[in-house]
MOPAC internal coordinates of N, CA, C and O (Angstrom, degrees):
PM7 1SCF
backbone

  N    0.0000 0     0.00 0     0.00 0    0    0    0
  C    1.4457 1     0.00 0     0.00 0    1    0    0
  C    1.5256 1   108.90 1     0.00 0    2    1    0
  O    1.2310 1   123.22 1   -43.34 1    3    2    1
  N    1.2542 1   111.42 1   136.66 1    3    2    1
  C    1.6658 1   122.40 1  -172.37 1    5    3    2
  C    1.8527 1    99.11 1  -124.09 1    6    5    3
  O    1.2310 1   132.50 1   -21.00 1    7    6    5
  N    1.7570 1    93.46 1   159.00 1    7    6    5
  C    1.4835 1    94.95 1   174.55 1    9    7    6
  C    1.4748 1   102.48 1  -121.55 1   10    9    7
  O    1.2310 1   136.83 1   -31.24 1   11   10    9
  N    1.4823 1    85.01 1   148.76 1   11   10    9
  C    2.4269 1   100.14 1  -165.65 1   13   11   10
  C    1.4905 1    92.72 1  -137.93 1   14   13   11
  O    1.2310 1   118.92 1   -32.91 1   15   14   13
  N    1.1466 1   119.67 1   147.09 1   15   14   13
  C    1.5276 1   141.58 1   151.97 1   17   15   14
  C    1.4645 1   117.54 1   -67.61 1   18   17   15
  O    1.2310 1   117.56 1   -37.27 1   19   18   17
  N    1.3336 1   122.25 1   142.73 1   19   18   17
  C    1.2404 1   132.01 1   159.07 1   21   19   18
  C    1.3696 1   117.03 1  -117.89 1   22   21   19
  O    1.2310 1   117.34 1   -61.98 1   23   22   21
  N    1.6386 1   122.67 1   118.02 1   23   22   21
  C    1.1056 1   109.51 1   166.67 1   25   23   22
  C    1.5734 1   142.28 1  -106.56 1   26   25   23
  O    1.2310 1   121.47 1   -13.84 1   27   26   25
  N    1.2749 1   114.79 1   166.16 1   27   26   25
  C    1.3992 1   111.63 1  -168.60 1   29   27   26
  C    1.9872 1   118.74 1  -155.31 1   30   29   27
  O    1.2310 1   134.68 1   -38.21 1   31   30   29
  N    1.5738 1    89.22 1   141.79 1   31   30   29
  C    1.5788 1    75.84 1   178.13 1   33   31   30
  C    1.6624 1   114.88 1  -159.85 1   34   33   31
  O    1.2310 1   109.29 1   -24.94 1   35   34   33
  N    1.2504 1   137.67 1   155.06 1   35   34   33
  C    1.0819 1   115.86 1  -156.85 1   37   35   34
  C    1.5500 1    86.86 1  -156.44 1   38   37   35
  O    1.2310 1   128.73 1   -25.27 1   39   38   37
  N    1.6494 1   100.78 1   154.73 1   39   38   37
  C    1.9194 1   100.92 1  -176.75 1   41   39   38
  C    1.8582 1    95.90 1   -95.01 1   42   41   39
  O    1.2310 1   111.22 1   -44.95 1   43   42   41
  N    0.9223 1   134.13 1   135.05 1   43   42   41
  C    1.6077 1   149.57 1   154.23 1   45   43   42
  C    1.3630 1   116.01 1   -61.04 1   46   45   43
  O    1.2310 1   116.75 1   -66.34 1   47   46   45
  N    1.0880 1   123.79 1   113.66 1   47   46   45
  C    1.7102 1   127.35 1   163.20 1   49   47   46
  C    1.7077 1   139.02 1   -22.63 1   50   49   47
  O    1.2310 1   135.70 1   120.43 1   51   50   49
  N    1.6484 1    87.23 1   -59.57 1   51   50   49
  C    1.4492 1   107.62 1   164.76 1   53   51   50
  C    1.4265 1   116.75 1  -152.46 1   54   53   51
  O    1.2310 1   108.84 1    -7.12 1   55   54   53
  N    1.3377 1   138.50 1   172.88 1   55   54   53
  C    1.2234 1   138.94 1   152.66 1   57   55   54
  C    1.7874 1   129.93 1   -67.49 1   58   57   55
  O    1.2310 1   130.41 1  -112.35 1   59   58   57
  N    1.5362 1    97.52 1    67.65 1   59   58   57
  C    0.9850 1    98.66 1   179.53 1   61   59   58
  C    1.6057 1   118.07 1  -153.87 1   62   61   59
  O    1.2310 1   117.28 1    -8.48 1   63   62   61
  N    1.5545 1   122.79 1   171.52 1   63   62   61
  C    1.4429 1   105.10 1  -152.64 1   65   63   62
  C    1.6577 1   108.07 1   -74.76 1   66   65   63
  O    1.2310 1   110.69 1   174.61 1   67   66   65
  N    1.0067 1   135.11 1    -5.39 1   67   66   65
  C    1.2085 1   157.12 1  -176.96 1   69   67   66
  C    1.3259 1   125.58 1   -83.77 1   70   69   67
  O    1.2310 1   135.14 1   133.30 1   71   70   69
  N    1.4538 1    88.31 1   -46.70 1   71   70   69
  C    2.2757 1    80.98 1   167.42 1   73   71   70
  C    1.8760 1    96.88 1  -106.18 1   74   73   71
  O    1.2310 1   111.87 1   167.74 1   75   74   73
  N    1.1884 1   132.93 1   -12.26 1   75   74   73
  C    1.2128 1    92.60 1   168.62 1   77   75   74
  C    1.5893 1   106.32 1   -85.50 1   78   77   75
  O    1.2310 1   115.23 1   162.57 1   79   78   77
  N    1.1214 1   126.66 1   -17.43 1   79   78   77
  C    1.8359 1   109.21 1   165.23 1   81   79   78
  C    1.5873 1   118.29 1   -57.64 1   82   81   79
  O    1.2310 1   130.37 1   157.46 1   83   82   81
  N    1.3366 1    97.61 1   -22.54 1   83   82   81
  C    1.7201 1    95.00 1   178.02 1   85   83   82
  C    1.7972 1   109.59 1   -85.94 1   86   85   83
  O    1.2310 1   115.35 1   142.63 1   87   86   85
  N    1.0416 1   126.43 1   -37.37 1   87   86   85
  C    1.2403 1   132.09 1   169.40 1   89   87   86
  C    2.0460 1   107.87 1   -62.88 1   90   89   87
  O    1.2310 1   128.08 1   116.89 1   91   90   89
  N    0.6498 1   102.04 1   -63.11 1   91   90   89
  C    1.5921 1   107.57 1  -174.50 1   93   91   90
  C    1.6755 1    88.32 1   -49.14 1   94   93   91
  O    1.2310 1   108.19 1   105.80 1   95   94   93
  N    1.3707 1   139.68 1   -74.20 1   95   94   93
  C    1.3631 1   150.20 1  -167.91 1   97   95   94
  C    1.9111 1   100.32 1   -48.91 1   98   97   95
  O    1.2310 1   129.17 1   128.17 1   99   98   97
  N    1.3046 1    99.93 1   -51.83 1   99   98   97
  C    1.2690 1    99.34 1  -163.95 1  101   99   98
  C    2.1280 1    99.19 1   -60.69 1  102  101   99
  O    1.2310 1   131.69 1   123.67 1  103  102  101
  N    1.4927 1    95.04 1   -56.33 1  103  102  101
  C    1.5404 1    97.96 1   169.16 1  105  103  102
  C    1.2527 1   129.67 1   -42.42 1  106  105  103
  O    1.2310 1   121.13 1   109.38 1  107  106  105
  N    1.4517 1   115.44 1   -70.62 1  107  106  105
  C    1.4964 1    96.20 1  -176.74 1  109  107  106
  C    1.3159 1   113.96 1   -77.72 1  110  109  107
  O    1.2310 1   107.85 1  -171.81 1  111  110  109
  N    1.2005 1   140.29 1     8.19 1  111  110  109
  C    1.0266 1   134.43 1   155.42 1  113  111  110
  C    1.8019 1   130.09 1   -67.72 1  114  113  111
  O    1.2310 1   125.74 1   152.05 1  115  114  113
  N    0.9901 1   106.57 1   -27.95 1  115  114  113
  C    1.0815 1   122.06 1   161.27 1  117  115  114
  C    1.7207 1   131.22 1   -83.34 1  118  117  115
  O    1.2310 1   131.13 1   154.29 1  119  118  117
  N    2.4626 1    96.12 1   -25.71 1  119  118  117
  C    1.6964 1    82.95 1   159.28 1  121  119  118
  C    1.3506 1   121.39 1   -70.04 1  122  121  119
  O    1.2310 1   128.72 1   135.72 1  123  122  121
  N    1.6656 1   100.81 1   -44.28 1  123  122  121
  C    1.4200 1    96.21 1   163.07 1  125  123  122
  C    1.2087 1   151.91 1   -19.05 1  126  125  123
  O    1.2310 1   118.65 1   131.99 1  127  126  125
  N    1.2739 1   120.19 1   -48.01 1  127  126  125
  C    1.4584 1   129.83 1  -174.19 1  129  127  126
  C    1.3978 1   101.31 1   -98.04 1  130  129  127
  O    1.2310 1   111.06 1   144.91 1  131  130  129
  N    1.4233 1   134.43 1   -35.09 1  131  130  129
  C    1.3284 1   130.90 1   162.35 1  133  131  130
  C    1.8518 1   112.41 1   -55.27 1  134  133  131
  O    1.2310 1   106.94 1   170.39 1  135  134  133
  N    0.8177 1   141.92 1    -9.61 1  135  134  133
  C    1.2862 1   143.36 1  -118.45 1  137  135  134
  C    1.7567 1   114.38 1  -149.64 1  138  137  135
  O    1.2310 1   131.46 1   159.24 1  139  138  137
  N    1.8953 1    95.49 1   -20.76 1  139  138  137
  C    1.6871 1   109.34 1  -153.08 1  141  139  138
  C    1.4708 1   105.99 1    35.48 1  142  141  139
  O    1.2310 1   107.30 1  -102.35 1  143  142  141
  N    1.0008 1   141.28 1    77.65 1  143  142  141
  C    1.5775 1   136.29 1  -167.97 1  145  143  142
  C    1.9137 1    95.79 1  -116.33 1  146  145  143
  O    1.2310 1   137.31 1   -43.48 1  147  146  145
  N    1.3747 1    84.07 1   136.52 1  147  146  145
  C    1.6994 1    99.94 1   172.96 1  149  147  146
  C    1.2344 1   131.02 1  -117.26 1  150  149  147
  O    1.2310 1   113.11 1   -57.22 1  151  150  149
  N    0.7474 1   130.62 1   122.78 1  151  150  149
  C    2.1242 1   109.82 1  -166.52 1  153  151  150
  C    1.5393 1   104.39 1   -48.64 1  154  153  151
  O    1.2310 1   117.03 1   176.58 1  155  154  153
  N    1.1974 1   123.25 1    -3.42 1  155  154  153
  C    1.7513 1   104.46 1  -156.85 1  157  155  154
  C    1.7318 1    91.18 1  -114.65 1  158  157  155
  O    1.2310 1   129.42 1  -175.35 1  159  158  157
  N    1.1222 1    99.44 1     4.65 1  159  158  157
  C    1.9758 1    99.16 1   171.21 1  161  159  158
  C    1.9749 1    92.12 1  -114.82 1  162  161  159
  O    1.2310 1   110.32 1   171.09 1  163  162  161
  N    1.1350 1   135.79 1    -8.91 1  163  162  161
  C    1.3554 1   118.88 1   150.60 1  165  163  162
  C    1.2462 1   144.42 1   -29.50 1  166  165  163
  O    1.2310 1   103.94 1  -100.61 1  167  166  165
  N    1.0270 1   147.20 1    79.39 1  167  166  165
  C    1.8329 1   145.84 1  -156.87 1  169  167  166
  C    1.8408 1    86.75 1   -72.29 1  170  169  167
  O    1.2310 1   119.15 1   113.74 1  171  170  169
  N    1.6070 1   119.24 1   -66.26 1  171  170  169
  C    1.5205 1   131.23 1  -169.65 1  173  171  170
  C    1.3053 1   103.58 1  -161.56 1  174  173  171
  O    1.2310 1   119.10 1   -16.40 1  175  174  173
  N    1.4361 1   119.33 1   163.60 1  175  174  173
  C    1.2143 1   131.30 1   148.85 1  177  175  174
  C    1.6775 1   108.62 1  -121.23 1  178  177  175
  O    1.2310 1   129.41 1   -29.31 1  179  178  177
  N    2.2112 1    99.46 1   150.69 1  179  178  177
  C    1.2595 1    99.75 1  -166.84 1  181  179  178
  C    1.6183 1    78.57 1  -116.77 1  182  181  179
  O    1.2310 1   115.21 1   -31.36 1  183  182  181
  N    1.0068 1   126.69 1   148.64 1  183  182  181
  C    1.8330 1   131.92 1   153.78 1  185  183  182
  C    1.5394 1   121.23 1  -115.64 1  186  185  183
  O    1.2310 1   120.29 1   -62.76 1  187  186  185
  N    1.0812 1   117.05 1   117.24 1  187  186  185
  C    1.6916 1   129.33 1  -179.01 1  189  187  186
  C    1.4924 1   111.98 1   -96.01 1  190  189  187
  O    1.2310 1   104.77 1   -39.52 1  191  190  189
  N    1.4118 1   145.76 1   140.48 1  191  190  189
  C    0.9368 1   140.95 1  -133.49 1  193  191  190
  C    1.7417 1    91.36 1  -146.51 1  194  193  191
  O    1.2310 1    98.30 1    10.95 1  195  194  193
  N    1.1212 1   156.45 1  -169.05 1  195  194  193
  C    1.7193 1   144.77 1   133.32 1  197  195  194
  C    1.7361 1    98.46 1  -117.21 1  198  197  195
  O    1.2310 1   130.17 1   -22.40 1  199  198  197
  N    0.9574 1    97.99 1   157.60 1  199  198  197
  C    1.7998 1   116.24 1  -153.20 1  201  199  198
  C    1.4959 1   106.38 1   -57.68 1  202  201  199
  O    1.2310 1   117.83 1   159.29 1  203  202  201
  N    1.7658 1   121.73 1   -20.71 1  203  202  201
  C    1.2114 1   114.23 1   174.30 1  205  203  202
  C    1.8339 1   120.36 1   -81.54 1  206  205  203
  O    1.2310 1   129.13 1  -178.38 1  207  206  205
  N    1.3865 1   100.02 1     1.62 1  207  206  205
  C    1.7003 1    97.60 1  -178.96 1  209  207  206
  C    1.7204 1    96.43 1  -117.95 1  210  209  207
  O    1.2310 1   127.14 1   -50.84 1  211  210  209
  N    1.1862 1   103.87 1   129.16 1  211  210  209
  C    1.4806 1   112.34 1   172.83 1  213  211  210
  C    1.5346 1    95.27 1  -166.94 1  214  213  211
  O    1.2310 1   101.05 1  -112.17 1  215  214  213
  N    1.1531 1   152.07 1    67.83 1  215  214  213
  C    1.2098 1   166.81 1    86.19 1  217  215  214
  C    1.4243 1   132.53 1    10.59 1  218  217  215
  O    1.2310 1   133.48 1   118.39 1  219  218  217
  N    1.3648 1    91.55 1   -61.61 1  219  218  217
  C    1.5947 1   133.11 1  -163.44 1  221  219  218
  C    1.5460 1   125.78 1  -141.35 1  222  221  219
  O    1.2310 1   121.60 1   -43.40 1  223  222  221
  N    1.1796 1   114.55 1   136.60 1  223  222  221
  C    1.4497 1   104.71 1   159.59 1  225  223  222
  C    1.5573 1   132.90 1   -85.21 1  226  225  223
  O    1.2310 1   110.40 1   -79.20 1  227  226  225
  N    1.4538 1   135.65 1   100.80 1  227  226  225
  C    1.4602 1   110.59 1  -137.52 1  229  227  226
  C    1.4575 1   103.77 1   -82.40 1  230  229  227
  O    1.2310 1   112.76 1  -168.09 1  231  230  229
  N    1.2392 1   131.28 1    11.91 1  231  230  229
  C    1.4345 1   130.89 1  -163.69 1  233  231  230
  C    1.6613 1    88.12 1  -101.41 1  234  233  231
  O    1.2310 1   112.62 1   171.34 1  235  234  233
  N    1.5736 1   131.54 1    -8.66 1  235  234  233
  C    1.3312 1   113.92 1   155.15 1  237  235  234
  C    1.5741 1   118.41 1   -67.79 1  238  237  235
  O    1.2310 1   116.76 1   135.66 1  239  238  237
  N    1.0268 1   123.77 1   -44.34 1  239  238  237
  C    1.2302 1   121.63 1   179.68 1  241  239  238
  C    1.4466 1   121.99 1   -53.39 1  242  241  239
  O    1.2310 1   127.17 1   150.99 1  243  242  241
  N    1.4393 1   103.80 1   -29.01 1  243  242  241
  C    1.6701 1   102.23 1  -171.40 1  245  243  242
  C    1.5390 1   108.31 1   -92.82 1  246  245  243
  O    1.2310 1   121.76 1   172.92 1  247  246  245
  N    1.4954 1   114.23 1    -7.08 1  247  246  245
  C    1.7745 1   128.75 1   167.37 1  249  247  246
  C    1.4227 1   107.85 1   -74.88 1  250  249  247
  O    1.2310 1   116.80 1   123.74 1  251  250  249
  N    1.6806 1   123.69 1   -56.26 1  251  250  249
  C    1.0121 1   138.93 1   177.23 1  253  251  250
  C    1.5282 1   128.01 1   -61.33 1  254  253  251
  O    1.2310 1   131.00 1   116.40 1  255  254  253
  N    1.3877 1    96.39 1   -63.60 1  255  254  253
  C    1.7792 1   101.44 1  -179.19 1  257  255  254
  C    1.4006 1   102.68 1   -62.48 1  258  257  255
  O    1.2310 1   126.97 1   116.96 1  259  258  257
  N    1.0852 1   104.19 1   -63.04 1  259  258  257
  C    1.6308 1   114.75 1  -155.10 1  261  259  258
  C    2.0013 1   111.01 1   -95.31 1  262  261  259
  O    1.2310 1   123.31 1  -153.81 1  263  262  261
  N    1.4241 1   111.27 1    26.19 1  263  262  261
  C    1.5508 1   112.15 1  -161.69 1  265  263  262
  C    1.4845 1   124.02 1    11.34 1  266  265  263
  O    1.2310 1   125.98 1  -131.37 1  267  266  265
  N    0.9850 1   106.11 1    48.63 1  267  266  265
  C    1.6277 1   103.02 1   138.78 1  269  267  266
  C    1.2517 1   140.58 1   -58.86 1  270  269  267
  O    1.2310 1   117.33 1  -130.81 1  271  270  269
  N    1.1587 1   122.68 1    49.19 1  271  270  269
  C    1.3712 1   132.89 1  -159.26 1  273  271  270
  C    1.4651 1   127.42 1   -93.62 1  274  273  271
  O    1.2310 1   123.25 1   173.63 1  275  274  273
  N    1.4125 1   111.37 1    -6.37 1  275  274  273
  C    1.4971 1   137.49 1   169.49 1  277  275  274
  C    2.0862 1   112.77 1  -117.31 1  278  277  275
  O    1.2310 1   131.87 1  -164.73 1  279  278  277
  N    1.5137 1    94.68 1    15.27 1  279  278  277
  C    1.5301 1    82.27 1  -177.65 1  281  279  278
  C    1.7242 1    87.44 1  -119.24 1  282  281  279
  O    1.2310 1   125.96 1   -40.72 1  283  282  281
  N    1.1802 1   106.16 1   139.28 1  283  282  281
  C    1.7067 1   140.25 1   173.79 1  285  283  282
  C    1.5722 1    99.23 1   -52.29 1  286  285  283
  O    1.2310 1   116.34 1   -58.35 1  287  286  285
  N    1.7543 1   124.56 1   121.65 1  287  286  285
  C    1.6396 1   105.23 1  -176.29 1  289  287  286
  C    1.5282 1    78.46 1  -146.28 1  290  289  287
  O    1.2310 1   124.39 1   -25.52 1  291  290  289
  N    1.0763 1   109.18 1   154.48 1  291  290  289
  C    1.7397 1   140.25 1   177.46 1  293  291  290
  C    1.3508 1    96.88 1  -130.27 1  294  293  291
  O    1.2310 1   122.17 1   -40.78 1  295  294  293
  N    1.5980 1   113.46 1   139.22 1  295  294  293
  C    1.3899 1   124.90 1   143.12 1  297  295  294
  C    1.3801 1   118.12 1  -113.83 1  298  297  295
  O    1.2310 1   119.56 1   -34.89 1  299  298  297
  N    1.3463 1   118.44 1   145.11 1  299  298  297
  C    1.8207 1   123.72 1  -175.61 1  301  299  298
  C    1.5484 1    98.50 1  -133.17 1  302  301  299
  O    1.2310 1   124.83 1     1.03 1  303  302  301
  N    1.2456 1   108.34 1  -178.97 1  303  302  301
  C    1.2381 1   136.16 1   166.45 1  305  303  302
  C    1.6766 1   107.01 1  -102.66 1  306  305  303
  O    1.2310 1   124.90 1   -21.27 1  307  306  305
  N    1.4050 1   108.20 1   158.73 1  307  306  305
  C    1.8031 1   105.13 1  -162.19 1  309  307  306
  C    1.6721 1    62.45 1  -132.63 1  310  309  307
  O    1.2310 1   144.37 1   -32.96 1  311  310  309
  N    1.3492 1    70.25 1   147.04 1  311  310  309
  C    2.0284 1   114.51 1   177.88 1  313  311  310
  C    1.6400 1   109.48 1   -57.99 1  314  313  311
  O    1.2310 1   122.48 1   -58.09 1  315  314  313
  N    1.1300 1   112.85 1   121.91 1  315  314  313
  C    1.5540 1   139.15 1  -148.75 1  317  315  314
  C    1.5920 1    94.48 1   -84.19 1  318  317  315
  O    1.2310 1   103.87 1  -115.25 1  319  318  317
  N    1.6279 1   147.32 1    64.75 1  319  318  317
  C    1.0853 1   150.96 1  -126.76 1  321  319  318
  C    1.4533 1   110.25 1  -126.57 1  322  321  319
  O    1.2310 1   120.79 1  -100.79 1  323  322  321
  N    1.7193 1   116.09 1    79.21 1  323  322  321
  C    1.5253 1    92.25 1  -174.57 1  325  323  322
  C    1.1398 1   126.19 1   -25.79 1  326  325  323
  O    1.2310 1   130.93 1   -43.12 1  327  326  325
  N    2.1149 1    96.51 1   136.88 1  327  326  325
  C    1.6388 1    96.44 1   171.96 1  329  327  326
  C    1.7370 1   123.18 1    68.60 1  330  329  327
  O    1.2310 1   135.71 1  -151.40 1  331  330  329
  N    0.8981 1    87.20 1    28.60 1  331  330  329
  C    1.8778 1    97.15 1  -167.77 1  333  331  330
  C    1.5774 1    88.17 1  -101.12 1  334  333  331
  O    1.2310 1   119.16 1   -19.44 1  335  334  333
  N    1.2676 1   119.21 1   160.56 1  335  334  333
  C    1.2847 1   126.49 1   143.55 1  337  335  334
  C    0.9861 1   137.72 1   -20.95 1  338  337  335
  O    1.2310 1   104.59 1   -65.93 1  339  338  337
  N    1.8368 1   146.06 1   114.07 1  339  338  337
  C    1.5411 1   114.76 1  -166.45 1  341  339  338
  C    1.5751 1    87.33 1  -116.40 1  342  341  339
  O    1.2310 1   127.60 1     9.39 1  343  342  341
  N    1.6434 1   102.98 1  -170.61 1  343  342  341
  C    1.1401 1   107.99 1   168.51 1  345  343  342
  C    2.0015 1   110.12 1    62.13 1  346  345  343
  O    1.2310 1   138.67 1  -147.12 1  347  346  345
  N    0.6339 1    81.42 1    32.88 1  347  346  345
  C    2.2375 1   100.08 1  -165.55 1  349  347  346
  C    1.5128 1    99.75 1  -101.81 1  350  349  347
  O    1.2310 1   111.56 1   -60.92 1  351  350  349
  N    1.4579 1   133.50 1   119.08 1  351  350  349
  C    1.0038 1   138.86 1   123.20 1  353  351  350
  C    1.5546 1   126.60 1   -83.71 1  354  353  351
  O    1.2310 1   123.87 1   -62.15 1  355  354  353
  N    1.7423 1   110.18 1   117.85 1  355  354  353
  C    1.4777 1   109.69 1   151.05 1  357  355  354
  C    1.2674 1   149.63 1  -128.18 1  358  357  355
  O    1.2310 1   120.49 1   -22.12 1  359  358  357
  N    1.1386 1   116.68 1   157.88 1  359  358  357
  C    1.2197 1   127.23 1  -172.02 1  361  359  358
  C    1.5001 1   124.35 1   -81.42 1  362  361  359
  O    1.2310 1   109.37 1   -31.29 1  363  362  361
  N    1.5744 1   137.52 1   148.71 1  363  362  361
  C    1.3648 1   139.49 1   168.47 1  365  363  362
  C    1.5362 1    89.78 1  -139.22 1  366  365  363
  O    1.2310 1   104.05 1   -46.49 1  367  366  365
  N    1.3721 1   147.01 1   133.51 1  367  366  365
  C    1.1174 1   146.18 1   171.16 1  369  367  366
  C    1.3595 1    90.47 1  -125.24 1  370  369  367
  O    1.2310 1   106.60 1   -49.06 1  371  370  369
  N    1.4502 1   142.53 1   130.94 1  371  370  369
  C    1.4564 1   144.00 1   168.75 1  373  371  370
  C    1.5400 1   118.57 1  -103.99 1  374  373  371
  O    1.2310 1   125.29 1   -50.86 1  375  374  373
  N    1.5763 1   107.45 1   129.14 1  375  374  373
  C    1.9343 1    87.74 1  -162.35 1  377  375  374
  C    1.5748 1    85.72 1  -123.82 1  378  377  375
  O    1.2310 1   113.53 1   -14.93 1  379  378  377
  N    1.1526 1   129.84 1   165.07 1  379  378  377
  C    1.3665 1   149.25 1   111.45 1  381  379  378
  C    1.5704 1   132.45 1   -45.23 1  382  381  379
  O    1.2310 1   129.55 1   -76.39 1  383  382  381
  N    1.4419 1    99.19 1   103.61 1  383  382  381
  C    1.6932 1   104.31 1  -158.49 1  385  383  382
  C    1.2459 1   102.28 1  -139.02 1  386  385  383
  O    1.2310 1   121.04 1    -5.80 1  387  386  385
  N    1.2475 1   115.62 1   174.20 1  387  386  385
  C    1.5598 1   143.45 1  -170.99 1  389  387  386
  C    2.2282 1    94.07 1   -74.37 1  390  389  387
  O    1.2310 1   115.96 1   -49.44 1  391  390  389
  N    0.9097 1   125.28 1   130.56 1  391  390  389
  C    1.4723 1   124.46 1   165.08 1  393  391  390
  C    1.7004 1   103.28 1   -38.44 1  394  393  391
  O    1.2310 1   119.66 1   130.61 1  395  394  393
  N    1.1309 1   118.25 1   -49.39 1  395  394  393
  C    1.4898 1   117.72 1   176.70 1  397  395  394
  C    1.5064 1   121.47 1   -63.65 1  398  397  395
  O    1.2310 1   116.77 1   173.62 1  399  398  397
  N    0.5994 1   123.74 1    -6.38 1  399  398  397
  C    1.9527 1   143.51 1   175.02 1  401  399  398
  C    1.1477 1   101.35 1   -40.91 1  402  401  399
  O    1.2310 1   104.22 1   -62.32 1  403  402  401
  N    1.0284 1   146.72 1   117.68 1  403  402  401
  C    1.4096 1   136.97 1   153.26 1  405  403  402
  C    1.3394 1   126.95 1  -121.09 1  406  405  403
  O    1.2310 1   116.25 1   -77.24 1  407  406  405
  N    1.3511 1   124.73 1   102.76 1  407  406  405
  C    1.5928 1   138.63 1  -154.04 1  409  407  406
  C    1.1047 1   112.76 1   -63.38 1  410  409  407
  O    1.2310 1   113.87 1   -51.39 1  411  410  409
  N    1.1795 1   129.20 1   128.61 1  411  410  409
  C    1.2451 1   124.06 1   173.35 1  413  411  410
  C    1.9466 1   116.98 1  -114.79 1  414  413  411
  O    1.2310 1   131.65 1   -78.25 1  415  414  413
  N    1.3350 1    95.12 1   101.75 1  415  414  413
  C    1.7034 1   111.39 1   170.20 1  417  415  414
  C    1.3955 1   126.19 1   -19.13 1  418  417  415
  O    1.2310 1   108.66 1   -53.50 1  419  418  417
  N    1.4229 1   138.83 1   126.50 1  419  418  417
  C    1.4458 1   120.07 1   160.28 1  421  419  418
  C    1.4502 1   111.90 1  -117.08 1  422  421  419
  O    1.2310 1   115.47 1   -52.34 1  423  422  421
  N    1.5594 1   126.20 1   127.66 1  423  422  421
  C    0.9462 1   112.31 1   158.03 1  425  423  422
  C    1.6467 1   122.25 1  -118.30 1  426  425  423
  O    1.2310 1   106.36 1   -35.34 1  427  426  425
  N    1.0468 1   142.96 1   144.66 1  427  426  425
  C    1.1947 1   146.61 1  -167.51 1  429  427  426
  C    1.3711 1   117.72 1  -139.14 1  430  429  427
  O    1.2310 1   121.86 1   -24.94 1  431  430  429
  N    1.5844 1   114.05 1   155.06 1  431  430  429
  C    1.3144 1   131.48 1  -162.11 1  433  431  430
  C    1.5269 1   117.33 1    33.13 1  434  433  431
  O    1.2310 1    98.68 1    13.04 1  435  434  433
  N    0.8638 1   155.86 1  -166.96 1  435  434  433
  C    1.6336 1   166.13 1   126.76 1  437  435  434
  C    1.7429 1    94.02 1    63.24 1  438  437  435
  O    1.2310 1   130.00 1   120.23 1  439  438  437
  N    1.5956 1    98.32 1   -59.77 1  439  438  437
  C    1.6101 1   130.83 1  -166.64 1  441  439  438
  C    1.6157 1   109.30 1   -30.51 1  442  441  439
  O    1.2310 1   132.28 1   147.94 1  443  442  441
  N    1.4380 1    93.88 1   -32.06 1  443  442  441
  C    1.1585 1    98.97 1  -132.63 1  445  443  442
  C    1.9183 1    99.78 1   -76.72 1  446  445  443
  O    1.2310 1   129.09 1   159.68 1  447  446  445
  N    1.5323 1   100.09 1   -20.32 1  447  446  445
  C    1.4522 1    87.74 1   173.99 1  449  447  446
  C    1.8266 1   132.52 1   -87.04 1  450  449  447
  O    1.2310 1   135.87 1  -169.15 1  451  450  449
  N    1.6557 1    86.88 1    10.85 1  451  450  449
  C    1.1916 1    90.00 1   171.69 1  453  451  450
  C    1.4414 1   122.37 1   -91.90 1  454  453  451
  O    1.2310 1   118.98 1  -141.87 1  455  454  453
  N    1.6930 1   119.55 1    38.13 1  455  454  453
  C    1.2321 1   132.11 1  -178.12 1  457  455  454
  C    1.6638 1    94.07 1  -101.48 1  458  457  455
  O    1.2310 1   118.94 1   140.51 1  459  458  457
  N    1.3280 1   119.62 1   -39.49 1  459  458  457
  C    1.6526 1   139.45 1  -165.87 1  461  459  458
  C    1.7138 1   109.80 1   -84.32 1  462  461  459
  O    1.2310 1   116.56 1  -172.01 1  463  462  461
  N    1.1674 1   124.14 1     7.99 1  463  462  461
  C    1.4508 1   126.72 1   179.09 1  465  463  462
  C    1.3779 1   102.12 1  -132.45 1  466  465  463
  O    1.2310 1   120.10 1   180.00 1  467  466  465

């Protein structure tokens, strides 16, 4: 068994506790199911935020909504990058997997062109 990253990221509506619970939910819900992901192959999750959303902490939502309540979660601030994307939540979920694993990325809304740079 080896450990791999999954990544993920999604643009937020507004700064507020309400769309980033809907973005965080909508996201990992969707790495999830892309992903077959189980909490008990979780190593941690890290969540990065960009400096205009601080509302919320989104690693409550993923304890709360979705009980994650035994998985390890960090929230940060993502690197303040002229011209970068704003309004950006992302994701790193780290799993414990088979060498054959092969992760598959989500990005959504806004996010999504940050697959193309």
């Amino acid at each position: 068994m080896i450990t791999k990253g999954i990544r993920g990221a999604i643009t937020v509506d507004d700064n507020s506790d309400t769309a980033i619970r809907a973005a965080v939910l909508e996201l990992l819900n969707e790495m999830f199911l892309k992903n077959n992901l189980k909490e008990e192959n979780i190593s941690h999750i890290i969540f990065t935020m960009t400096k205009d959303l601080n509302a919320a902490f989104p690693a409550k939502f993923a304890r709360l909504d979705m009980g994650l309540k035994n998985t390890a979660m960090m929230c940060f601030n993502e690197l303040d990058v002229p011209e970068s994307l704003r309004m950006c939540l992302r994701v790193l979920i780290v799993v414990n997997c088979a060498e054959t694993f092969t992760p598959e990325f989500v990005y959504l809304k806004g996010a999504f062109d940050l697959r193309s740079k």
